[in-house]
C-alpha positions, -999 to 999 in steps of 0.1 A, spaced: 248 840 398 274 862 378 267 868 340 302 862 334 317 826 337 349 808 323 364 777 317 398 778 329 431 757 321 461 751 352 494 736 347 508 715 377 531 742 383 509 771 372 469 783 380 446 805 356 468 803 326 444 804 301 402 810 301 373 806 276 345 837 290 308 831 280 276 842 293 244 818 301 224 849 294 189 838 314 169 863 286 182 833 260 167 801 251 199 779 262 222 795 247 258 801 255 277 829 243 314 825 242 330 859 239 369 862 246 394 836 252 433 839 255 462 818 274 488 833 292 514 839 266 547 823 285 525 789 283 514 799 242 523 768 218 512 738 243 476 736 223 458 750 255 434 776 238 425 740 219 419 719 252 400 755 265 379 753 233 371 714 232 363 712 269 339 742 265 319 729 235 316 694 252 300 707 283 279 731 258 265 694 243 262 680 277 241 709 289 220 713 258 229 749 251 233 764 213 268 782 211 268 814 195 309 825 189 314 860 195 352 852 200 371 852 167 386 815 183 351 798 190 338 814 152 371 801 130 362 767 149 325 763 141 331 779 107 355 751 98 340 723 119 302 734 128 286 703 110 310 679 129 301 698 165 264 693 150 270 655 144 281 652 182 253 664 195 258 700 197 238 729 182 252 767 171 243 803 156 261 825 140 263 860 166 237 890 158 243 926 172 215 915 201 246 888 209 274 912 207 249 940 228 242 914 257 279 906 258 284 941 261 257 950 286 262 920 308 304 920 307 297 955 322 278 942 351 303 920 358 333 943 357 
């Protein structure tokens, strides 16, 4: 399995134009660390980094993993609407340099 996965947004006339990267690191107790996300920026404006973001935190309830936002995106989000994500199910934690050192060390790997 690669440390490094994404959620991934296509157009009908375009693949790959946008992508949420997070890590199911196995040393974790289920948790999911989302990391960097960005959208292609000819398709910027269409609300995809929104769909990326939804889509990625509903699978993250379905799975039963606790977020922890390393991307700036995924942190304003939870900041703002943490308790409703909580309320639906979900579960998050704020990042810690042991987040931000795994993301580092296993991105690495990866590359």
């Amino acid at each position: 399995m690669r440390p490094v996965s994404a959620f991934t947004v296509d157009l009908a006339d375009a693949r790959g134009v946008g992508r949420a990267d997070f890590i199911d690191p196995a040393d974790a107790d289920r948790q999911r660390i989302f990391f960097h996300t960005e959208v292609d920026e000819q398709f910027a404006g269409r609300g995809l980094a929104g769909i990326l973001l939804r889509e990625a935190l509903a699978d993250s309830i379905r799975n039963g993993l606790t977020v922890v936002p390393v991307c700036p995106l995924f942190a304003r989000h939870l900041k703002k609407h943490g308790e409703e994500f909580i309320g639906d199910g979900g579960a998050w934690r704020a990042a810690t340099r042991e987040h931000i050192a795994t993301v580092s060390r296993l991105a690495h790997v990866d590359s």
